[in-house]
N, CA, C and O atoms as a CHARMM CRD file, in Angstrom:
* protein
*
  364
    1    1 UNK  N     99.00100 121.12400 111.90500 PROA 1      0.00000
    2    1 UNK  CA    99.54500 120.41400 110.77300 PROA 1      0.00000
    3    1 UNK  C    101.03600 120.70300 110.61500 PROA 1      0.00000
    4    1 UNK  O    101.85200 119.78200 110.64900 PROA 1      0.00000
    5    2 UNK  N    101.46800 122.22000 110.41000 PROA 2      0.00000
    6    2 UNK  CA   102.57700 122.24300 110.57800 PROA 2      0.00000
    7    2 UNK  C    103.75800 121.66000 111.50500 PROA 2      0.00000
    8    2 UNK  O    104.89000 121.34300 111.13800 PROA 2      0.00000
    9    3 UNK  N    103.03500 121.57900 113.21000 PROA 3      0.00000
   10    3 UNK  CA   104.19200 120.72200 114.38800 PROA 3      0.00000
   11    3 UNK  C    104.19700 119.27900 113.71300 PROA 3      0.00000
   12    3 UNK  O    105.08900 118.50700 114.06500 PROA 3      0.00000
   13    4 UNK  N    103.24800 118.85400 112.75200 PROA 4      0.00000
   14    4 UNK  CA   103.26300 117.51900 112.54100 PROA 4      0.00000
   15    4 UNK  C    104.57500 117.34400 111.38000 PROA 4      0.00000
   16    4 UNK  O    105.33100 116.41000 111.65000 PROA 4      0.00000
   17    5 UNK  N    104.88400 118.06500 110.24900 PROA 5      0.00000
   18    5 UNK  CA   105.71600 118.09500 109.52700 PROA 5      0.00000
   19    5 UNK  C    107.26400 118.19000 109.87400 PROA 5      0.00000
   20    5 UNK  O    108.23500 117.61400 109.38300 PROA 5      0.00000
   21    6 UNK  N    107.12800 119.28300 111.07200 PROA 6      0.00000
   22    6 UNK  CA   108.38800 119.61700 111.56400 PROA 6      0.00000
   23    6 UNK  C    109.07100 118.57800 112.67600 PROA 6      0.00000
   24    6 UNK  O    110.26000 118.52200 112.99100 PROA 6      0.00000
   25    7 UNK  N    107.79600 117.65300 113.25000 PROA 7      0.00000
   26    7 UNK  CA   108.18300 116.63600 113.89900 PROA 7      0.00000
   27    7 UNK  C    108.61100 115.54000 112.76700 PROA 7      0.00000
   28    7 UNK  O    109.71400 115.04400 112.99600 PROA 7      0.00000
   29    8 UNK  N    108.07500 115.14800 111.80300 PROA 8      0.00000
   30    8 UNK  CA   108.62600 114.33800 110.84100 PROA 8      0.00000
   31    8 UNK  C    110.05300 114.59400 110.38900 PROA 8      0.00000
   32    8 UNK  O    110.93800 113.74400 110.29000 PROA 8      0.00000
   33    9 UNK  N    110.16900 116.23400 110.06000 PROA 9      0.00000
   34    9 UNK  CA   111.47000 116.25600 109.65900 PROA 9      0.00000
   35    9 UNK  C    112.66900 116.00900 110.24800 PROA 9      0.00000
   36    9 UNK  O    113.67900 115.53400 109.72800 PROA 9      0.00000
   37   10 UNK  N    112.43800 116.46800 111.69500 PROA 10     0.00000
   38   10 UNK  CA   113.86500 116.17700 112.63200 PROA 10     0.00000
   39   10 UNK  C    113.63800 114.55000 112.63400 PROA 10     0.00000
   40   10 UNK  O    114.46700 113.67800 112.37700 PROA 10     0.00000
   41   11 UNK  N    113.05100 114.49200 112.79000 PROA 11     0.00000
   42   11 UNK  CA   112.67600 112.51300 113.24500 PROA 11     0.00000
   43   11 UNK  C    113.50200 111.87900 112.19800 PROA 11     0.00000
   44   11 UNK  O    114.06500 110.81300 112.44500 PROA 11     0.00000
   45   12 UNK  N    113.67800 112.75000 110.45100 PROA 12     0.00000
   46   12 UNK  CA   114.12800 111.57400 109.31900 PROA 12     0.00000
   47   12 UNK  C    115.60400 112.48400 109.76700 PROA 12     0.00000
   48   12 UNK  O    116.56100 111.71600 109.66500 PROA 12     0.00000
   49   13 UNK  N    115.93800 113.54600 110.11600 PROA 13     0.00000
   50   13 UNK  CA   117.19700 113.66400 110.61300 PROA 13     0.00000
   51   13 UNK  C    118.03300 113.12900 111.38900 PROA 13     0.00000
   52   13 UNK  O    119.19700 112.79500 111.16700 PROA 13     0.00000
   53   14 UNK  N    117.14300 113.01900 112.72000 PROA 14     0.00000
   54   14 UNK  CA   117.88600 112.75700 114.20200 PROA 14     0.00000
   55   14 UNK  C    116.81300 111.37000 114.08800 PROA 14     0.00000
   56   14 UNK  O    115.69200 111.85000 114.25500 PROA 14     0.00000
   57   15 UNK  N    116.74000 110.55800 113.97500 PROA 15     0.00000
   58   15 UNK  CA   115.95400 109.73500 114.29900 PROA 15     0.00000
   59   15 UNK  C    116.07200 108.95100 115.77000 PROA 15     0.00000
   60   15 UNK  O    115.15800 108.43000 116.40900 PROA 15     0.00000
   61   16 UNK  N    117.06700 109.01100 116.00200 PROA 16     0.00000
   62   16 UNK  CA   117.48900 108.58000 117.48300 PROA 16     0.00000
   63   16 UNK  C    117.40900 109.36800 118.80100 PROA 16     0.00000
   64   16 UNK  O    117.56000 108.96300 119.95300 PROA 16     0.00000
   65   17 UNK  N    117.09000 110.77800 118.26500 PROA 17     0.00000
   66   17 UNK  CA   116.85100 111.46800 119.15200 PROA 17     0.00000
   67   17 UNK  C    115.32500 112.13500 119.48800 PROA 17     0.00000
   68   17 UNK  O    114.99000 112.76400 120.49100 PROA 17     0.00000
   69   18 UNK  N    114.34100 111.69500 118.03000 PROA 18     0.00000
   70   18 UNK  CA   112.93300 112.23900 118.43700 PROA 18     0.00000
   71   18 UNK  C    111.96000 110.80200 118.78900 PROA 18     0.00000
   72   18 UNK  O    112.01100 109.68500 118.27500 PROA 18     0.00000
   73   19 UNK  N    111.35400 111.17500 119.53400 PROA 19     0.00000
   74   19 UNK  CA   110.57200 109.41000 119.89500 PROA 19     0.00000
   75   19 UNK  C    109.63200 109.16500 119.31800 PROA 19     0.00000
   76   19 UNK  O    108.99200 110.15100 118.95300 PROA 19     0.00000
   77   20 UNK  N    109.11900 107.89800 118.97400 PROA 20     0.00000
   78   20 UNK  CA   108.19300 107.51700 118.22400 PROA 20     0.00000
   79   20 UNK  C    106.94800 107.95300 118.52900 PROA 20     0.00000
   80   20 UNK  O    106.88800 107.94500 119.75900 PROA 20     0.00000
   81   21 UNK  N    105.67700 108.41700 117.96700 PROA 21     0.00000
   82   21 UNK  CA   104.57800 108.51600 118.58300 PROA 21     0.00000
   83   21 UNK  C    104.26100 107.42600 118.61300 PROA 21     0.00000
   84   21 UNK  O    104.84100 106.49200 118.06100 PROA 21     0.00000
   85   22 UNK  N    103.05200 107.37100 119.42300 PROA 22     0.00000
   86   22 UNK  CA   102.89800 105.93600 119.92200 PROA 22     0.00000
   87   22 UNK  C    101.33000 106.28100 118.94600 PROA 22     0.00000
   88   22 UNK  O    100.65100 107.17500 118.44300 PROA 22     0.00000
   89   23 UNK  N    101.45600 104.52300 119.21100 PROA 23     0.00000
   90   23 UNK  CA   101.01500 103.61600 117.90900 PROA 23     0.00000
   91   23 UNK  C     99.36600 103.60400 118.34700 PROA 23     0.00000
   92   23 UNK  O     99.12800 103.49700 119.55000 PROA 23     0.00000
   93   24 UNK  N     98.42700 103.69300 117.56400 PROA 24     0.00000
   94   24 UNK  CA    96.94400 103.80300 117.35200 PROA 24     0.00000
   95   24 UNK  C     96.68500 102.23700 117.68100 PROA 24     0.00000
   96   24 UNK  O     97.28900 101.27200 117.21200 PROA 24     0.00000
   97   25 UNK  N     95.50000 102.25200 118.72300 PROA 25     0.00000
   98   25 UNK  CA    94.98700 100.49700 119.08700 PROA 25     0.00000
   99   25 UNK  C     94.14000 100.90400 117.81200 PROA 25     0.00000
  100   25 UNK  O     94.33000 100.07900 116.91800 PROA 25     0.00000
  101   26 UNK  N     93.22100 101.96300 117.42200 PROA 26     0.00000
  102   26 UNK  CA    92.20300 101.33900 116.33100 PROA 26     0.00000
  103   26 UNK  C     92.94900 101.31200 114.81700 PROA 26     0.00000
  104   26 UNK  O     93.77900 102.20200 114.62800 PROA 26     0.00000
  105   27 UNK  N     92.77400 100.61700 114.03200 PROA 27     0.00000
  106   27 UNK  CA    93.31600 100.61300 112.71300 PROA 27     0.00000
  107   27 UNK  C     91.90200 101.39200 112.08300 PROA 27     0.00000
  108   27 UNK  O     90.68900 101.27800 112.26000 PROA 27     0.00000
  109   28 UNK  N     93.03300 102.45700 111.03900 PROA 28     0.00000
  110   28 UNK  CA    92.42200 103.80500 110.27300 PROA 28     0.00000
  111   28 UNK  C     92.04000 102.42800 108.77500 PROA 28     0.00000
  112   28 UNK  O     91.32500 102.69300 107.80900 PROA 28     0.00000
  113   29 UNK  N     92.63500 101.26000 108.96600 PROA 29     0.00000
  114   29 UNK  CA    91.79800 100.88800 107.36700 PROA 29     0.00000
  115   29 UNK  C     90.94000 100.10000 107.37200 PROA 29     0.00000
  116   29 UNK  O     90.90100  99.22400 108.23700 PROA 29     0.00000
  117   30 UNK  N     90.12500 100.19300 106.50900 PROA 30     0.00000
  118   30 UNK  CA    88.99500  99.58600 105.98500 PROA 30     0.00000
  119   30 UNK  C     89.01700  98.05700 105.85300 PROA 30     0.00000
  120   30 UNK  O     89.98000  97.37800 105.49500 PROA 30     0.00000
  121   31 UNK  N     87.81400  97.63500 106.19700 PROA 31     0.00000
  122   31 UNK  CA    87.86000  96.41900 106.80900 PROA 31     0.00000
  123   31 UNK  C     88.06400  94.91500 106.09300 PROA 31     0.00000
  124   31 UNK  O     88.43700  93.77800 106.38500 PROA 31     0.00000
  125   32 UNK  N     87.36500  96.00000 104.50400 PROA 32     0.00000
  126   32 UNK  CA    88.07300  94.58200 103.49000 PROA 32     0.00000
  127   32 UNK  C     89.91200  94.32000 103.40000 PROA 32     0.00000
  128   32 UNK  O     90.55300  93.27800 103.26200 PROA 32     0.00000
  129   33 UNK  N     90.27500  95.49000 103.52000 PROA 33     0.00000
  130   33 UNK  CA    91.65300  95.43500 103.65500 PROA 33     0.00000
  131   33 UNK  C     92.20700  95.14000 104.53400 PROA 33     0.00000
  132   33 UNK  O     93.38800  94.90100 104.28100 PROA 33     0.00000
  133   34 UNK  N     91.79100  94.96500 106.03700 PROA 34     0.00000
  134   34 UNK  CA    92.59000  94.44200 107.14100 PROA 34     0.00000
  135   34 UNK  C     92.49500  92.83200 106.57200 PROA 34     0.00000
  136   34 UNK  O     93.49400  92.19500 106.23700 PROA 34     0.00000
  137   35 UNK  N     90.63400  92.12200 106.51500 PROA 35     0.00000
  138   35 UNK  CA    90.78900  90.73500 105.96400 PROA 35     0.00000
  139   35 UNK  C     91.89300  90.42100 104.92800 PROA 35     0.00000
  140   35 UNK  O     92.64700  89.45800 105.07000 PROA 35     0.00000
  141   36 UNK  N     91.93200  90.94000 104.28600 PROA 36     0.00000
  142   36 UNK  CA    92.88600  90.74600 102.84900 PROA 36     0.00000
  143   36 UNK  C     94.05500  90.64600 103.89200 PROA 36     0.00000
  144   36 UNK  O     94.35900  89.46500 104.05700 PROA 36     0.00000
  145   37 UNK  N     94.89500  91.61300 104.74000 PROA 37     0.00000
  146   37 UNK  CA    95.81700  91.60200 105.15600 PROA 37     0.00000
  147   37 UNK  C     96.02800  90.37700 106.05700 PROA 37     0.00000
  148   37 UNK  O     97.20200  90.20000 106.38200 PROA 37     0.00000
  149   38 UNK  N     95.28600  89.64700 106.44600 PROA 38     0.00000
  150   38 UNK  CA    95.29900  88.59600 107.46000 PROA 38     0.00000
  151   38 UNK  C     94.38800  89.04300 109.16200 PROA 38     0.00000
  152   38 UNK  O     94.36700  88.37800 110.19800 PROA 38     0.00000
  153   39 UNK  N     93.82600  90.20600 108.90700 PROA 39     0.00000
  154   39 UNK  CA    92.65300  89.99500 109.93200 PROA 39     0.00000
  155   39 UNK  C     93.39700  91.12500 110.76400 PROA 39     0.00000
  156   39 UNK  O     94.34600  91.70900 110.24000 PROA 39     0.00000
  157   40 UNK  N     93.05600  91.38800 111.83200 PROA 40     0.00000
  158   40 UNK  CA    93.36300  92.55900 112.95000 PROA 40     0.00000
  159   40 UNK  C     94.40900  92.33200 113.50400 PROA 40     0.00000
  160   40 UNK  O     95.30200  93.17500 113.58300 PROA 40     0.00000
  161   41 UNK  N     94.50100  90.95300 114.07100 PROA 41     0.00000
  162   41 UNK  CA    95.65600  90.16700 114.81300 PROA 41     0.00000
  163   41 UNK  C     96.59600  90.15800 114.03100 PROA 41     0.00000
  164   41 UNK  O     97.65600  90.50900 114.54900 PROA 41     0.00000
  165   42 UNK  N     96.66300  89.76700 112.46600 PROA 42     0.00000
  166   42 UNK  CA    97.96000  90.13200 112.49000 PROA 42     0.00000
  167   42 UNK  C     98.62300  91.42200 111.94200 PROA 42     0.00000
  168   42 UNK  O     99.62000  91.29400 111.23100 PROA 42     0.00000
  169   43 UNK  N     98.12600  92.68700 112.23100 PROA 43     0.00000
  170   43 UNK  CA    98.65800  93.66400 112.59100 PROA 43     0.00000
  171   43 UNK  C    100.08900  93.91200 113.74800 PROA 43     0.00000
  172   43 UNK  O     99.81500  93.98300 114.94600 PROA 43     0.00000
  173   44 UNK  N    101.18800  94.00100 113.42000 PROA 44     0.00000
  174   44 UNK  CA   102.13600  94.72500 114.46800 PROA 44     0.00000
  175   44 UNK  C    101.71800  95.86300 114.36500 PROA 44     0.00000
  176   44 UNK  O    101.04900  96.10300 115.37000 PROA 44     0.00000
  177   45 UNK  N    101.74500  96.76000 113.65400 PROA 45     0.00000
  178   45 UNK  CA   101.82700  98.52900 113.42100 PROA 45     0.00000
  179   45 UNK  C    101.22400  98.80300 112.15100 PROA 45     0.00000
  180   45 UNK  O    100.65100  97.99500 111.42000 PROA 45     0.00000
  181   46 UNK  N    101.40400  99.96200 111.97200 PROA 46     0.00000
  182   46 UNK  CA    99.99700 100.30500 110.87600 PROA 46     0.00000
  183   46 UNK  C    100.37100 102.17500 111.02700 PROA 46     0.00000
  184   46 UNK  O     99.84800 102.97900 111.79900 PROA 46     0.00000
  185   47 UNK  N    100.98400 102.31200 110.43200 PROA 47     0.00000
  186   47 UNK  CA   101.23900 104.03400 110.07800 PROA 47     0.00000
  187   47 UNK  C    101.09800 104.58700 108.64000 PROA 47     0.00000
  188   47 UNK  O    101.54200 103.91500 107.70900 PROA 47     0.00000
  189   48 UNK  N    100.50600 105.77400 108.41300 PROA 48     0.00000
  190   48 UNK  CA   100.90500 106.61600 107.22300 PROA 48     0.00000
  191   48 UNK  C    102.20700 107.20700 107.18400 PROA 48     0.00000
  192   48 UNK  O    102.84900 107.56500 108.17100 PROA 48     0.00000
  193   49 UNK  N    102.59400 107.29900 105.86600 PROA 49     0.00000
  194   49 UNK  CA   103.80100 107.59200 106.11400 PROA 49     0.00000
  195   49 UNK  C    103.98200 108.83800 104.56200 PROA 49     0.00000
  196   49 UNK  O    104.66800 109.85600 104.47000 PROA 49     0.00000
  197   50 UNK  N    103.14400 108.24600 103.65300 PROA 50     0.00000
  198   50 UNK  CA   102.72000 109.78900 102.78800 PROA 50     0.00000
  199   50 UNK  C    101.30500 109.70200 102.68400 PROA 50     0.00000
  200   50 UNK  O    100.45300 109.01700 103.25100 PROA 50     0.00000
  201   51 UNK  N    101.28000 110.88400 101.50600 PROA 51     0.00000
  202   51 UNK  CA    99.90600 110.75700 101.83400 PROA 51     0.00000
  203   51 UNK  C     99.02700 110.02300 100.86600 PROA 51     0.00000
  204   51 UNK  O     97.83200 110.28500 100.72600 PROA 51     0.00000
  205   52 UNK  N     99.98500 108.63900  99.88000 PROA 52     0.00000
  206   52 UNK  CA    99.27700 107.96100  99.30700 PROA 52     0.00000
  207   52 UNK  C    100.09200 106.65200  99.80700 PROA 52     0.00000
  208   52 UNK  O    100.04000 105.66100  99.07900 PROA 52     0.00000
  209   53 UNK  N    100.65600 106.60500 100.70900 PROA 53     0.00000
  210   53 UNK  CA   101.06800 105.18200 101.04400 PROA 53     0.00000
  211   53 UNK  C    100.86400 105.04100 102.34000 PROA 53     0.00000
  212   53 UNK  O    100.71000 106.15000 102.85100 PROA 53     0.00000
  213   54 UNK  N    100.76400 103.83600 103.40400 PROA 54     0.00000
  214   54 UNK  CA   100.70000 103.12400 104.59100 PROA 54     0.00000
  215   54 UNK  C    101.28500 102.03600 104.63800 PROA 54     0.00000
  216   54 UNK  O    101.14500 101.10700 103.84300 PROA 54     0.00000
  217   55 UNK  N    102.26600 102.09300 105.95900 PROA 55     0.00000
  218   55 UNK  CA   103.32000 101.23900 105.83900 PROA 55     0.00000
  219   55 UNK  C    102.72400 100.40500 107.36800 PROA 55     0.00000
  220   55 UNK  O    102.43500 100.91300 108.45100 PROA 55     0.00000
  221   56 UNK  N    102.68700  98.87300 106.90700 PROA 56     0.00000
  222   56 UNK  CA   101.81200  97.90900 107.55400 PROA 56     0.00000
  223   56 UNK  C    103.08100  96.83900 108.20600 PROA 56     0.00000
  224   56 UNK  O    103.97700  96.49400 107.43500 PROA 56     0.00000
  225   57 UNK  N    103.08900  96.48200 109.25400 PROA 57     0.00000
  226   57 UNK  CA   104.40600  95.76200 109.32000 PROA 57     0.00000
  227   57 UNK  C    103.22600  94.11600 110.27700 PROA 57     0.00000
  228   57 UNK  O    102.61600  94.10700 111.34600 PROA 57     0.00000
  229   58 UNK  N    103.41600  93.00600 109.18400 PROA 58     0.00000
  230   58 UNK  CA   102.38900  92.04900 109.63200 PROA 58     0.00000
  231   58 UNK  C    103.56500  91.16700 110.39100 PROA 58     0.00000
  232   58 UNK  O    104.78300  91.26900 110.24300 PROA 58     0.00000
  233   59 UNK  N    102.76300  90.19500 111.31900 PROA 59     0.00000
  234   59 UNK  CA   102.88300  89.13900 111.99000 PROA 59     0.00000
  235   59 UNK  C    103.78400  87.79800 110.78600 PROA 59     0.00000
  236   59 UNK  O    104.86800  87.25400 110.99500 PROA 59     0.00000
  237   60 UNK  N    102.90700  87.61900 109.65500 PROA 60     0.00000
  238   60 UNK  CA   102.75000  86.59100 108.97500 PROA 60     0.00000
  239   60 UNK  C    102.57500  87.21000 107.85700 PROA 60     0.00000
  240   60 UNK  O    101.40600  87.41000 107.52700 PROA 60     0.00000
  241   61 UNK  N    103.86900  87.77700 106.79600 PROA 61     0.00000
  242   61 UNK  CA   103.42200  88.20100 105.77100 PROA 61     0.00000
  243   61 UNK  C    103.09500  87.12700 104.19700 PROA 61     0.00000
  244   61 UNK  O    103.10600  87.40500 102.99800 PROA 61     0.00000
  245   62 UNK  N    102.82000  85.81200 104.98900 PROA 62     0.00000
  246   62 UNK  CA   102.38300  85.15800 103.75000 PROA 62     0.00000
  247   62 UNK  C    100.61700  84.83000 103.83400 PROA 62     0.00000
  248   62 UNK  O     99.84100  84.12700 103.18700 PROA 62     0.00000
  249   63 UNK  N    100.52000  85.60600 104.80900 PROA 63     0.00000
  250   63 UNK  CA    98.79300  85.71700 104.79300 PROA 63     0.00000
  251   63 UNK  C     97.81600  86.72600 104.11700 PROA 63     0.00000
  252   63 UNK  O     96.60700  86.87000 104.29700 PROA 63     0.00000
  253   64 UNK  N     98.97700  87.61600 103.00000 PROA 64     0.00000
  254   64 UNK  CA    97.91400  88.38800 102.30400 PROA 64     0.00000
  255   64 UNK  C     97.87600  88.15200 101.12400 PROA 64     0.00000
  256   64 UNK  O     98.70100  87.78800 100.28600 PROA 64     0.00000
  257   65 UNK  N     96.75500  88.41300 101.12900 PROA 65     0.00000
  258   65 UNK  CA    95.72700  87.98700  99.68900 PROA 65     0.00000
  259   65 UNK  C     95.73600  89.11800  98.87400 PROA 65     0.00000
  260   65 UNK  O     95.20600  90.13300  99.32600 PROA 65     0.00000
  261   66 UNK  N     96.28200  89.14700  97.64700 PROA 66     0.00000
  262   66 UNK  CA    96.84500  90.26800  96.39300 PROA 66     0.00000
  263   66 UNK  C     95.56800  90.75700  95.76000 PROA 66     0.00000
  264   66 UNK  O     95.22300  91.86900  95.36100 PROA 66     0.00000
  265   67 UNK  N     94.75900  89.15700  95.80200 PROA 67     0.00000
  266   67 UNK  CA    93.46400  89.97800  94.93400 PROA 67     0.00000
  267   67 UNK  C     92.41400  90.18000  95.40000 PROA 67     0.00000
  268   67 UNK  O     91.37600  90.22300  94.74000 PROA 67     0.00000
  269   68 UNK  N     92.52900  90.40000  97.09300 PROA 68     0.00000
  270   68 UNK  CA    91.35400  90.79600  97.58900 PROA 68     0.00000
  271   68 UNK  C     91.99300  92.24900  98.27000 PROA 68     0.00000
  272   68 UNK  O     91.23100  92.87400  99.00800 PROA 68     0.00000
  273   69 UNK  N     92.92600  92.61800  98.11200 PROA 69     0.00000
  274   69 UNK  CA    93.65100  93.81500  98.08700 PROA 69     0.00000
  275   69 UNK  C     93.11800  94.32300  97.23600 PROA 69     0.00000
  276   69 UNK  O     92.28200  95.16200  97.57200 PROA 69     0.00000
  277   70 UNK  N     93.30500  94.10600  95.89700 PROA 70     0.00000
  278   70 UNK  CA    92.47500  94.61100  94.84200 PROA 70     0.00000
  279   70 UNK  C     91.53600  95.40600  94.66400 PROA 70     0.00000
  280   70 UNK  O     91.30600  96.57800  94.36600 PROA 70     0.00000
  281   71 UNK  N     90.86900  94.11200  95.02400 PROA 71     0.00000
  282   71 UNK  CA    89.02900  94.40700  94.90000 PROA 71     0.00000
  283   71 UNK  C     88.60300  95.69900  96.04000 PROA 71     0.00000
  284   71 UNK  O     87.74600  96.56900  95.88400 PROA 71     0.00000
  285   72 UNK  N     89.44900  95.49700  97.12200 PROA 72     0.00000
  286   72 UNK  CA    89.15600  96.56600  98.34200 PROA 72     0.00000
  287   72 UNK  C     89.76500  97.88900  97.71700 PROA 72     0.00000
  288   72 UNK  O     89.67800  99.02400  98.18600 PROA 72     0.00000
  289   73 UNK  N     90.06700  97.69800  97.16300 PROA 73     0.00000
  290   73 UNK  CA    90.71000  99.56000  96.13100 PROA 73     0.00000
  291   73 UNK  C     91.81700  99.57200  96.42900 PROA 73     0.00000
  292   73 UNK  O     92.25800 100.72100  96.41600 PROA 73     0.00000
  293   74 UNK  N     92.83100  98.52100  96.82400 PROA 74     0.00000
  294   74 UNK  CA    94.20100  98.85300  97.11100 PROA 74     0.00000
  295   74 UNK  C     95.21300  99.08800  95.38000 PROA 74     0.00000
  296   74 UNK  O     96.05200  98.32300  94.90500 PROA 74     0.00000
  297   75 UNK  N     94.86800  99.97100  95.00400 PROA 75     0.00000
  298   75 UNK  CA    95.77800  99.67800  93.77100 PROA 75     0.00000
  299   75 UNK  C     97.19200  98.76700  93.75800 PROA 75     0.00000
  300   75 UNK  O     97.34700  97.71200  93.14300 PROA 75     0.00000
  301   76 UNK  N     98.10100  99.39700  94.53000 PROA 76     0.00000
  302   76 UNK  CA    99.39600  98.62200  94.54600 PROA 76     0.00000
  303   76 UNK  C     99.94400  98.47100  96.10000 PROA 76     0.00000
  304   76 UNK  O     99.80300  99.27800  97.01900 PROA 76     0.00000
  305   77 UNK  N    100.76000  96.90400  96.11200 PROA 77     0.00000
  306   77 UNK  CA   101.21700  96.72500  97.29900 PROA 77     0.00000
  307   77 UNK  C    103.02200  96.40400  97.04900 PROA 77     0.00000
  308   77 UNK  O    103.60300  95.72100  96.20600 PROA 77     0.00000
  309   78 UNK  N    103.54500  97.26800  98.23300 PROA 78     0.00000
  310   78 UNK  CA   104.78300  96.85000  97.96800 PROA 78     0.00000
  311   78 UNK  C    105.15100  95.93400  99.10500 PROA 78     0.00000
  312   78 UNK  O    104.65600  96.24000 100.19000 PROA 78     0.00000
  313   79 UNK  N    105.76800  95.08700  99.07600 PROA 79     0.00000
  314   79 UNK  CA   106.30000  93.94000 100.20600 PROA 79     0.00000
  315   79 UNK  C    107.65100  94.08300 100.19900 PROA 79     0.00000
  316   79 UNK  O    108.39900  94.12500  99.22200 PROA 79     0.00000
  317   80 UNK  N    108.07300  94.20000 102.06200 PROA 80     0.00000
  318   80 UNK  CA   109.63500  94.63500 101.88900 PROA 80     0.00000
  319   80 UNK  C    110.14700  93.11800 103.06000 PROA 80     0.00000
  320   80 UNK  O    109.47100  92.31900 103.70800 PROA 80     0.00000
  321   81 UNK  N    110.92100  93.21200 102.95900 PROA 81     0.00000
  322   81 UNK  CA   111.37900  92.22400 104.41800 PROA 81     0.00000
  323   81 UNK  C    110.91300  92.56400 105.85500 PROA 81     0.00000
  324   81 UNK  O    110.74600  93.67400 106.36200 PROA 81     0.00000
  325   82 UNK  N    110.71700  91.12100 106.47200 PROA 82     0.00000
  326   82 UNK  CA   110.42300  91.58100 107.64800 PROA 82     0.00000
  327   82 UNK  C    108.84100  91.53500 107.99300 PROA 82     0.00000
  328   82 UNK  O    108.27300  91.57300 109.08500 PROA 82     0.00000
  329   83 UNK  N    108.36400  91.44500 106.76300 PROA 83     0.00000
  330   83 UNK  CA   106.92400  91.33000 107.26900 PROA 83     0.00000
  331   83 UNK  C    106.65600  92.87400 106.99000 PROA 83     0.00000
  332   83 UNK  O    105.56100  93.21500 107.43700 PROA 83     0.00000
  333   84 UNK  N    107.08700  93.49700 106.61200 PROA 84     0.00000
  334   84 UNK  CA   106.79500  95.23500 105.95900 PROA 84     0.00000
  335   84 UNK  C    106.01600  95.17300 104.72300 PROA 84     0.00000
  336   84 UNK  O    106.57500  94.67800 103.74400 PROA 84     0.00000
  337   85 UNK  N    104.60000  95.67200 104.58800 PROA 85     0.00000
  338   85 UNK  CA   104.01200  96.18700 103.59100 PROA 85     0.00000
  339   85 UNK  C    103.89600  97.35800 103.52200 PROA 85     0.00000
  340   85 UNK  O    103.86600  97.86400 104.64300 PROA 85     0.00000
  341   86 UNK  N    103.77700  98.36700 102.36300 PROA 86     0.00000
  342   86 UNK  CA   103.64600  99.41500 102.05000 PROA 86     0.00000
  343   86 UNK  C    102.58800  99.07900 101.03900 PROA 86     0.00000
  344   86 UNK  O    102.77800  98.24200 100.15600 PROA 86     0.00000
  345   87 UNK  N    101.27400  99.86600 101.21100 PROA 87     0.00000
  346   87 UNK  CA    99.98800 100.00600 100.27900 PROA 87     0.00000
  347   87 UNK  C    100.16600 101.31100 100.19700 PROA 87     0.00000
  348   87 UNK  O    100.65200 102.05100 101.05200 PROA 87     0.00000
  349   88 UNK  N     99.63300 101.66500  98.80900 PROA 88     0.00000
  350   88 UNK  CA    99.54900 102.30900  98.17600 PROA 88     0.00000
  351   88 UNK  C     98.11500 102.64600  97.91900 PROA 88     0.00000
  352   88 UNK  O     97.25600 102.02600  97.29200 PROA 88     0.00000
  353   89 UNK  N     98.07000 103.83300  98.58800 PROA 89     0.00000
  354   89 UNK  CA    96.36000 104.06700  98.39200 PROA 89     0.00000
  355   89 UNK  C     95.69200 105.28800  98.16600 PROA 89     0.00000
  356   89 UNK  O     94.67400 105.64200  98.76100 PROA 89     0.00000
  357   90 UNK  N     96.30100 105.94100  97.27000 PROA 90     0.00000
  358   90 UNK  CA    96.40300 107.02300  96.18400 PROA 90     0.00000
  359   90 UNK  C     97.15600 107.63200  95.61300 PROA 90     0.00000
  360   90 UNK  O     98.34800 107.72900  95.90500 PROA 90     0.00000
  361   91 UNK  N     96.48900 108.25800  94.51000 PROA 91     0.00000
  362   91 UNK  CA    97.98100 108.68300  93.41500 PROA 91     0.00000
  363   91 UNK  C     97.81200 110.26800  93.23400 PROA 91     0.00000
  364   91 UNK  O     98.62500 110.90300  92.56200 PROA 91     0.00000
């Protein structure tokens, strides 16, 4: 746990100099929430990034559905440019 922190930290330092881990084929979320998100496919990437948010970067970000986010326990979604979501999925 700790190499995992200390790799985060140089990474938000040097970011150009530590490399990305590479990216998970299975998605860690739950399946009402991928539908809500627009389905598997349109997944680009899919990381945690604390430990109550996941930052989702879609294909087509006018394919998600707010209130079936909802219902799947997503309390809050933030939408950034680019097709970047950030869910929020504990407090």
């Amino acid at each position: 746990m700790f190499t995992q922190w200390q790799l985060a930290f140089w990474k938000a330092l040097t970011p150009d100099l530590v490399p990305d881990q590479p990216v998970n084929t299975a998605s860690a979320l739950d399946a009402a929430v991928l539908a809500a998100l627009g389905g598997a496919s349109n997944l680009k990437s899919e990381r945690r990034v604390a430990l109550s948010r996941i930052r989702v970067e879609l294909k087509d970000a006018a394919s998600i559905d707010l209130h079936a986010l909802r219902q799947a326990g997503v309390p809050g979604v933030m939408a950034l440019a680019g097709g970047v979501v950030h869910l929020l999925v504990g407090v």
